[in-house]
C-alpha positions in Angstrom: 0.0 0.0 0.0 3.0 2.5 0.8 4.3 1.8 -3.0 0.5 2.9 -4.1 1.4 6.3 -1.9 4.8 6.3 -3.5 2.9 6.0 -6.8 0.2 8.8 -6.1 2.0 11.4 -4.4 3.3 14.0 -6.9 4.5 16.6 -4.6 7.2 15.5 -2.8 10.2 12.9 -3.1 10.1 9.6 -1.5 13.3 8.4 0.2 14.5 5.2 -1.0 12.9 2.2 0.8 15.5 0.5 2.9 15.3 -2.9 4.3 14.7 -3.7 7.9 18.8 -5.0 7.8 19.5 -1.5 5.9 18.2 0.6 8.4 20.0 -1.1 11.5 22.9 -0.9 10.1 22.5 2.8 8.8 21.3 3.2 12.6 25.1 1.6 13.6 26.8 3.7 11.6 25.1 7.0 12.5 25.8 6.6 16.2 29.7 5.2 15.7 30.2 8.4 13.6 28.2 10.7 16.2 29.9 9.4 18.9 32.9 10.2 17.2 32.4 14.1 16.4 30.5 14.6 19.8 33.3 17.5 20.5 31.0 19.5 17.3 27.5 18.4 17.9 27.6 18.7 21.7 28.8 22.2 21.8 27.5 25.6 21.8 28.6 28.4 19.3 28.3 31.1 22.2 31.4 29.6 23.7 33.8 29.6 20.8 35.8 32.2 22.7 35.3 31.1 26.2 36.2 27.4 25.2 38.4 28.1 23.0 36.3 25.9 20.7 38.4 26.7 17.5 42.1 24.6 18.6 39.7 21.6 19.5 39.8 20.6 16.3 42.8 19.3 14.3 45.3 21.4 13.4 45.4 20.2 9.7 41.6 21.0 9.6 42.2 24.9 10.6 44.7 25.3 8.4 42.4 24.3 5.7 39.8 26.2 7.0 40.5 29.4 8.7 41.0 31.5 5.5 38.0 30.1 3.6 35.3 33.5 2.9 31.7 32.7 3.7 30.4 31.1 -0.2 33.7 28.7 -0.4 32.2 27.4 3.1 28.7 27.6 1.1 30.1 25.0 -1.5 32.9 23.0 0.0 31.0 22.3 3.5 27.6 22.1 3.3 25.9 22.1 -0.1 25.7 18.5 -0.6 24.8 18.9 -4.1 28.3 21.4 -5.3 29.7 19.5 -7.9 32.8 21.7 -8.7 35.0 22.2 -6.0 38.1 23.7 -6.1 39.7 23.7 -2.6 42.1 26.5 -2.6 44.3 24.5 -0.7 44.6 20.8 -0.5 42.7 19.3 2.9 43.3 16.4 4.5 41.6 13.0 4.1 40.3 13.4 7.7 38.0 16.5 7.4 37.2 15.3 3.9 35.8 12.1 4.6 34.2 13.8 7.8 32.3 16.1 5.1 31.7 12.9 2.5 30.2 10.7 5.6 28.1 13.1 7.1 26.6 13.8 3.6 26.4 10.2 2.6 24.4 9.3 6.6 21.5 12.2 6.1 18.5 11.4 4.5 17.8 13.3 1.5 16.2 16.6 1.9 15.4 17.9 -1.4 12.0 18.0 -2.7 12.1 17.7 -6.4 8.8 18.4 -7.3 6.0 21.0 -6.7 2.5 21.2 -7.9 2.8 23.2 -11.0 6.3 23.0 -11.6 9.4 22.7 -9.9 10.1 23.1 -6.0 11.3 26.0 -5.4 10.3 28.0 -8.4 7.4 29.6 -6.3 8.4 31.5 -3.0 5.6 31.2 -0.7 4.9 34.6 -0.5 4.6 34.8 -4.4 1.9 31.7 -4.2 -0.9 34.0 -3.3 0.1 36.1 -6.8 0.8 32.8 -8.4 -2.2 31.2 -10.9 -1.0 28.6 -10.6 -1.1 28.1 -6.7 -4.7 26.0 -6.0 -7.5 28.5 -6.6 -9.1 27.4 -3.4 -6.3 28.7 -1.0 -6.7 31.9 -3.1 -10.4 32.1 -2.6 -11.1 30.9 1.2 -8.7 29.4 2.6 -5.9 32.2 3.1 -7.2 34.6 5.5 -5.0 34.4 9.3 -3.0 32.1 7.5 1.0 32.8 6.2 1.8 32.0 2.6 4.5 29.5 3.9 1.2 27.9 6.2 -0.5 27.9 2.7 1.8 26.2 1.5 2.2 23.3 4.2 -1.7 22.8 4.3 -2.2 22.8 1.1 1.0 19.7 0.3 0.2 18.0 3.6 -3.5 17.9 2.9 -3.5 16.7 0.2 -1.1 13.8 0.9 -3.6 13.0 4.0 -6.3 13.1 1.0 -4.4 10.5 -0.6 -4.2 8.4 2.3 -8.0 8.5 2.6 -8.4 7.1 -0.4 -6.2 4.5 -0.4 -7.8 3.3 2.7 -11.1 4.2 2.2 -11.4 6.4 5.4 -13.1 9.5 5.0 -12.0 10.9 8.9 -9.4 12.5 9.9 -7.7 13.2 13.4 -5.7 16.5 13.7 -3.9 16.4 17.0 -2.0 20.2 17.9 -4.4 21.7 15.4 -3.5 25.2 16.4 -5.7 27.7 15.3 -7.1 25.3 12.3 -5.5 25.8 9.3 -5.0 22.5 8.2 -8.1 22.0 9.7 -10.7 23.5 7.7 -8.5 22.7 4.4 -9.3 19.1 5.3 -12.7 19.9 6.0 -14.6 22.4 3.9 -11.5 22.3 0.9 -11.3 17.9 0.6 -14.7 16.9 2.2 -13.0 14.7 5.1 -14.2 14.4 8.4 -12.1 16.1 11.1 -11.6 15.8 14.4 -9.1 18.3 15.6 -7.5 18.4 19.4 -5.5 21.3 20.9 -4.1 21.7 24.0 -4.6 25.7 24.2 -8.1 26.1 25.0 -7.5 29.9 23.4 -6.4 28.4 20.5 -9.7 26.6 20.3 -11.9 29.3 20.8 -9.9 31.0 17.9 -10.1 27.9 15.5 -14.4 27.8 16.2 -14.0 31.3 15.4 -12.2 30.9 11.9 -14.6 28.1 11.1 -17.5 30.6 11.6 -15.7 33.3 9.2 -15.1 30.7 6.5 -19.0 29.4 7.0 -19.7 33.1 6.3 -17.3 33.7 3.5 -18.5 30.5 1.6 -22.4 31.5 2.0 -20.3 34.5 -0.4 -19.0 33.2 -2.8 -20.5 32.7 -6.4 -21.6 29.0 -7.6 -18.9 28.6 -9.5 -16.8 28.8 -6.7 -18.4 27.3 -4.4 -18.9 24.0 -6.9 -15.4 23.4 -6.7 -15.1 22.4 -3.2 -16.8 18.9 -2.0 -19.8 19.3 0.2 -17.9 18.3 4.1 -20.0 15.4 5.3 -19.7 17.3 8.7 -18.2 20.9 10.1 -14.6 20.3 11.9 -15.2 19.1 15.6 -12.5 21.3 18.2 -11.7 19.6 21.4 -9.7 21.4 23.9 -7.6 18.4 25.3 -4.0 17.2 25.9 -2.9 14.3 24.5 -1.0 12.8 27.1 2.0 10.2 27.0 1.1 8.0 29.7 -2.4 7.5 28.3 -3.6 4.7 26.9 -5.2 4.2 23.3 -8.6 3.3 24.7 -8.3 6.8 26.8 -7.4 8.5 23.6 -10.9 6.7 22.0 -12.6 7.9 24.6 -11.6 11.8 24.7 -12.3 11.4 20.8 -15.8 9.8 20.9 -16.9 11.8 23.9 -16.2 14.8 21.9 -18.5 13.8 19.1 -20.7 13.6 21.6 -21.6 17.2 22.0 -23.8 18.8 19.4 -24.1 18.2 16.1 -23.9 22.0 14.7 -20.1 22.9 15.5 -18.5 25.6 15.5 -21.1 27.4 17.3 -20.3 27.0 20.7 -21.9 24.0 22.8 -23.1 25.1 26.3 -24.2 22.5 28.9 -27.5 22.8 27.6 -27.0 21.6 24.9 -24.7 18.4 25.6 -26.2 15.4 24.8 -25.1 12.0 24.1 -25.9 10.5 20.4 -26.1 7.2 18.9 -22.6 5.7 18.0 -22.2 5.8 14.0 -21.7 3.1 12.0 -18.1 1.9 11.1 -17.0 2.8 8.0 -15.0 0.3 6.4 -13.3 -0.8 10.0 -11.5 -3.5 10.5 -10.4 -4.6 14.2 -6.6 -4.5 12.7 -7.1 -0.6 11.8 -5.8 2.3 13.4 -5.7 6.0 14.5 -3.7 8.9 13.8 -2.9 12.9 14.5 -1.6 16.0 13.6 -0.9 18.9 13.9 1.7 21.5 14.4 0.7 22.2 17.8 2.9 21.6 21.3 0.3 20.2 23.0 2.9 18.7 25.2 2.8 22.7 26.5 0.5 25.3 27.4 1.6 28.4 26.2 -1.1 30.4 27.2 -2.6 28.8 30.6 -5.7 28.4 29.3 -6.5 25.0 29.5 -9.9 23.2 28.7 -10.3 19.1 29.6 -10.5 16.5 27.3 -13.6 15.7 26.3 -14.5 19.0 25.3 -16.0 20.0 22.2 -15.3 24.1 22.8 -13.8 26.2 25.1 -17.0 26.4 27.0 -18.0 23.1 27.9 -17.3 21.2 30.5 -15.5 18.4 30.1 -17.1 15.2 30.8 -16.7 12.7 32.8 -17.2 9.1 33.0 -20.5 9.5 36.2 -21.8 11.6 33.1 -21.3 8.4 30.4 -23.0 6.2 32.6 -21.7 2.5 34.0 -22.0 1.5 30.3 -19.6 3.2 29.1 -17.0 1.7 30.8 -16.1 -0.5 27.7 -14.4 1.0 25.0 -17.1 2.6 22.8 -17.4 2.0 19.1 -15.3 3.7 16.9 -14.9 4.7 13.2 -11.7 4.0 11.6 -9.2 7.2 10.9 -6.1 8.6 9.5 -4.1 10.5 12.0 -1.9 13.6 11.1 0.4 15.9 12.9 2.2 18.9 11.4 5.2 20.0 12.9 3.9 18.0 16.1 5.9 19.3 18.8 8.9 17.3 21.1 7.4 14.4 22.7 3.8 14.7 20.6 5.5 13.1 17.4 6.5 10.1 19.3 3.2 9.7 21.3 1.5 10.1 17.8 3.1 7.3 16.7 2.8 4.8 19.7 -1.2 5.4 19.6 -0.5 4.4 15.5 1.1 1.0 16.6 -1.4 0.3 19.2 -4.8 1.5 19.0 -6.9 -0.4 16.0 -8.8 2.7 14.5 -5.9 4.0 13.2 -5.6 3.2 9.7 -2.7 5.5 8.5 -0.7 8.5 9.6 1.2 11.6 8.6 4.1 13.0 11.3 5.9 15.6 10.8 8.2 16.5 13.8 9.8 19.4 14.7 11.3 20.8 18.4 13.6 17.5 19.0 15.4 19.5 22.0 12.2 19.0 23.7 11.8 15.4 23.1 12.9 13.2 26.7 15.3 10.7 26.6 16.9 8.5 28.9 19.2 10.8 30.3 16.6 13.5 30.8 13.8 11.6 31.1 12.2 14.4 33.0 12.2 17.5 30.5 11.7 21.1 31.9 10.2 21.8 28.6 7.7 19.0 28.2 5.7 20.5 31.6 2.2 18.8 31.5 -0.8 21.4 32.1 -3.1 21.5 35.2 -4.5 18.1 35.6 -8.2 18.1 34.0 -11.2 16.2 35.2 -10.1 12.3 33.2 -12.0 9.6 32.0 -10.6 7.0 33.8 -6.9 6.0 34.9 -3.6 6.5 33.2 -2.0 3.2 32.2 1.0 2.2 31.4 4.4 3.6 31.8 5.7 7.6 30.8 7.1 6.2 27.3 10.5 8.6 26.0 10.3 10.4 22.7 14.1 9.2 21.6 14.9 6.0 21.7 11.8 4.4 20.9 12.8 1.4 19.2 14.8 -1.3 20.7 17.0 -1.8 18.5 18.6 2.2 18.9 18.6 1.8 22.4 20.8 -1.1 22.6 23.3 0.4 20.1 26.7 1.7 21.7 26.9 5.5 21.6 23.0 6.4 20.6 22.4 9.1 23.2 21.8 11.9 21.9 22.8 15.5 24.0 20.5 18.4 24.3 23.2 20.4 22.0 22.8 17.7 19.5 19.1 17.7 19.3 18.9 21.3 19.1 21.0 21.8 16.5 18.8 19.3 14.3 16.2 22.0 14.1 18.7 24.6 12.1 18.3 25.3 8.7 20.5 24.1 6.9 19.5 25.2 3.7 18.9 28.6 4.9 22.4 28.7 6.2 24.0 28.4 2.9 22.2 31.0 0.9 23.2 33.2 3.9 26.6 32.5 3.9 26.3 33.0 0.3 24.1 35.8 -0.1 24.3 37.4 3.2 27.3 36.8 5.2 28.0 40.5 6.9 24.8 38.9 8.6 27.0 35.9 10.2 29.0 38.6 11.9 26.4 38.5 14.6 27.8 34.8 15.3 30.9 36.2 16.5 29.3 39.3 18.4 27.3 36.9 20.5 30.3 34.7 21.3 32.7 38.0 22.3 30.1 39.2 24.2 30.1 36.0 26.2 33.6 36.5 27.3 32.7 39.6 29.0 29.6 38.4 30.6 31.7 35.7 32.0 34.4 37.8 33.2 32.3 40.4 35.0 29.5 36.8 36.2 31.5 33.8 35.7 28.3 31.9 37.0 26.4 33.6 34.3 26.8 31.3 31.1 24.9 31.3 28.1 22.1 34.2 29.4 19.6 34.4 26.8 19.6 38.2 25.0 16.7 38.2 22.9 17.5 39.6 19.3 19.0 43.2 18.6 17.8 44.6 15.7 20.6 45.1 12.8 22.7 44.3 15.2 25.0 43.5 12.6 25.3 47.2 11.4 26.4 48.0 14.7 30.0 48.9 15.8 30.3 45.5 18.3 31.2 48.2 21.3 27.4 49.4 21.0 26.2 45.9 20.5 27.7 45.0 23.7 26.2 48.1 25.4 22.7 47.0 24.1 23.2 43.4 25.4 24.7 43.7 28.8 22.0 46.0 29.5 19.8 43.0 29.4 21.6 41.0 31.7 21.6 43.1 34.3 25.1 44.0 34.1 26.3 47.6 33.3 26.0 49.2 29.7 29.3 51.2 30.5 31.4 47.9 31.2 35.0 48.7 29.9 36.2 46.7 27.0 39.7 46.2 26.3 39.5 47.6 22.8 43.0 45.2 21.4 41.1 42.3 23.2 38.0 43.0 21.3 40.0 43.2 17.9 41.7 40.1 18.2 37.9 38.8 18.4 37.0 40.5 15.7 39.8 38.8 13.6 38.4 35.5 13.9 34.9 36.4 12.9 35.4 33.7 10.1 36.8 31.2 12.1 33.0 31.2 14.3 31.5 30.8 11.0 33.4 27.9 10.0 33.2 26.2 13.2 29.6 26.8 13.0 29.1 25.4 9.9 31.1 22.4 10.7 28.5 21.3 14.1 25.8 22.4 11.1 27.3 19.6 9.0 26.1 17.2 11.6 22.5 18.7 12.4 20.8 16.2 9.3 22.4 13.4 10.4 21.1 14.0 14.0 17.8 14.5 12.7 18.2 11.3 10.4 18.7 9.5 13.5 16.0 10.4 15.4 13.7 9.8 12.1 15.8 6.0 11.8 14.7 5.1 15.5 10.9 6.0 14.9 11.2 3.9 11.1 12.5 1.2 13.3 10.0 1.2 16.2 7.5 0.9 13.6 9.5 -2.0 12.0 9.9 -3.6 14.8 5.6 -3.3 15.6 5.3 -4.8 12.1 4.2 -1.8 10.0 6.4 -0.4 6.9 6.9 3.1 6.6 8.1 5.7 4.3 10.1 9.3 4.7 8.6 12.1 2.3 10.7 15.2 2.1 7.3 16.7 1.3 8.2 20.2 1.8 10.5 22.8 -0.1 13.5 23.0 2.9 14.1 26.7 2.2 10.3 27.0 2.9 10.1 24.6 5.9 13.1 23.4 7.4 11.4 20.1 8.7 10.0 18.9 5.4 10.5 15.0 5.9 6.8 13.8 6.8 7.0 9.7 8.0 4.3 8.0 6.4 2.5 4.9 7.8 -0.4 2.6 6.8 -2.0 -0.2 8.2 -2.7 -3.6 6.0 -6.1 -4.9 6.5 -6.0 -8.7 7.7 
């Protein structure tokens, strides 16, 4: 069924299919050659000065390096795809089978082709100018959404489309649906059936809110326009609800079905007196070897804003309910229809919890996962997360099962490998760019001089706080036009230290020589962020393996648009 996706998906590339043997050895590899370069990937760019980060690496390297301008870095370092290089002078085998292996261990990125043409030809802010960008995101679809967001919702959805069909399952589960984007494209642009579950209960209200709008909008528009889209066989459903680890799948059925519970005229907000219970619906199509899915861009694994609904609700304003409310009866797992589960850029630990309910609940016939935020993910040796703080408890349905499950390693095959951890550092630095890097250091390189004002001023936060390391200064405007004495002026100032701090002016222009030495070093840990990030993907391909279903990485996205364009793809075989 996968090689039918392969087959029907024409806007992204699919990475070749490698065998259960391939991938565990790929796996073994990655984590010898991590392990290996840890002094890179587990350090922080800020301390190039204060660690003298530059003569940790070989001596041959910086002598290769440490006179290369920012586009020879561009095309001899990072651009996997430079054909003609011509070193200006020779380097050793060392740093250039670094470069070679950490090019040949990343899963390719590129997206060859777009809707219309070729990736890449349309920026997304040109695609609402653009004919030939679909005519319904012109029409209804882009209001409160960004032309990159058009963009996503427009390739994801209709890759979840094409799941649908494949599996003949007309519903859809968006899990971190945000404000609804995706949302009402899968609704009221492709006709599915969508169930979509934030955590931010403000979010939620906002989403209902859209969906009204759009109702309004279409009532609007001309027949001709309005024959184009297919007839929804029902309005998006919005729970406010967190879709926690520890839960079991049979929790997560129940938060769903008690949902679809409320009234049937979403988005208009439910009060309690209008909750009422309905007759379950009919299967369509399910099979008990099935199974669920999310979505969603969301961090529903956070609560940004504090306002926090329960599960089980079907708008801000309900209440959630509980199971005295269901009744004795429904303390069996109700009946459920089959559905494909989606999640754009599903934040830390959400990806990986997406994925387990995949594998184990049997309504889940396929699923869509696009990660992003793998800093936030917990592992073994921070099992515990300060980012991954669960919201105020909420009324439940019933008990939590099972033990809290880590978002990296998830299969056991990863875990048992020698060398698989993975630092914060290292995670964190799998959510750069890339791509964008290199037309910077290409296009825009006085820009990179901000790399070496951070790390300068670093030195003299530490020398004036030495228990002070790595404060977070929130962006300064051009800073990069800015003699660095002023810069440094600016940014003490917001560490509570003193603007007028003296600065020893030769100290600062020995710093200043090395400005290109901070972007090489930085673009050598950069090297290594696609092979973290191929990692992390490799473990959750093999956890699926290892649970018996066959997967497949799309790089369904343009990565100048969206830096995490590789969406894992997974379908259940019927029985």
């Amino acid at each position: 069924m996968l090689a039918e996706a392969s087959a029907a998906q024409d806007a992204g590339t699919f990475t070749p299919s490698l065998s259960p043997d391939q991938q565990r050895d790929m796996a073994e590899k990655i984590t010898a050659f991590l392990s290996q370069y840890r002094h890179l990937s587990d350090t922080y760019r800020i301390e190039f000065f204060t660690e003298d980060l530059w003569h940790t690496l070989p001596s041959s390297w910086q002598a290769a390096l440490q006179d290369l301008s920012c586009p020879q870095v561009a095309d001899l370092l990072l651009d996997v795809k430079h054909g003609d290089r011509s070193y200006p002078t020779a380097w050793p085998l060392s740093l250039l089978a670094f470069r070679a292996t950490a090019h040949a261990l990343a899963f390719p990125r590129e997206c060859r082709r777009e809707r219309g043409g070729r990736a890449g030809s349309v920026k997304p802010e040109e695609r609402q100018k653009n004919q030939s960008q679909r005519s319904l995101l012109d029409h209804i679809f882009k209001k409160h959404v960004k032309p990159k967001k058009q963009y996503e919702i427009d390739q994801l959805g209709t890759l979840v489309k094409q799941l649908c069909d494949l599996t003949d399952c007309s519903r859809v589960v968006d899990v971190g649906s945000g404000q609804g984007h995706l949302t009402r494209f899968l609704s009221f642009g492709l006709g599915l059936t969508v169930t979509a579950i934030e955590a931010d209960g403000a979010l939620v209200a906002m989403a209902s809110r859209f969906d009204e709008q759009l109702l309004l909008a279409l009532a609007k528009q001309k027949k001709n326009v309005l024959s184009q889209l297919p007839a929804p066989q029902s309005p998006p459903r919005h729970v406010a609800g967190w879709v926690n680890p520890k839960e079991s799948w049979e929790l997560f059925i129940k938060q769903l079905s008690t949902a679809e519970c409320f009234s049937e005229d979403p988005p208009t907000p439910c009060g309690p007196g209008k909750k009422r219970l309905r007759e379950s619906e009919p299967h369509q199509g399910r099979s008990h070897d099935s199974t669920d899915s999310q979505d969603s861009e969301l961090q529903p694994i956070q609560n940004e804003s504090g306002d926090q609904s329960g599960p089980g609700t079907c708008c801000p304003g309900t209440q959630p309910v509980c199971q005295e409310e269901l009744g004795p009866e429904e303390d069996s797992l109700p009946d459920h229809p089959d559905f494909i589960l989606t999640g754009l850029h599903a934040c830390g630990d959400l990806s990986a919890t997406l994925l387990r309910l995949f594998v184990s609940c049997p309504y889940v016939r396929g699923i869509t996962s696009v990660a992003c935020c793998y800093m936030k993910i917990t592992t073994e040796e921070n099992p515990d997360h300060p980012g991954l703080v669960e919201p105020p408890t909420p009324p439940t349905l019933g008990r939590e099962s099972g033990p809290s499950e880590l978002g990296y390693p998830m299969s056991s095959w990863v875990r048992g490998l020698s060398g698989h951890q993975l630092s914060y550092q290292a995670r964190e630095g799998a959510c750069h760019a890339t791509e964008d890097y290199v037309l910077r250091l290409r296009e825009e390189g006085e820009l990179l001089r901000m790399h070496c004002y951070r790390a300068m001023l670093e030195t003299f936060i530490r020398d004036k706080r030495p228990d002070l390391r790595r404060a977070g200064i929130q962006t300064i405007k051009k800073a990069h036009l800015l003699p660095f004495t002023e810069y440094a002026q600016l940014g003490l100032a917001r560490v509570s230290l003193p603007p007028e701090l003296p600065l020893d002016p030769e100290r600062v222009e020995t710093m200043l020589r090395q400005q290109g030495r901070v972007v090489v070093y930085s673009s050598l840990a950069l090297l290594l962020a696609p092979v973290v990030e191929t990692l992390v993907l490799l473990d959750r391909i093999i956890y699926l393996q290892e649970n018996g279903v066959d997967s497949q990485l799309v790089a369904l996205f343009h990565p100048n648009f969206s830096p995490r364009n590789l969406v894992l793809v997974a379908l259940k075989h019927r029985e």
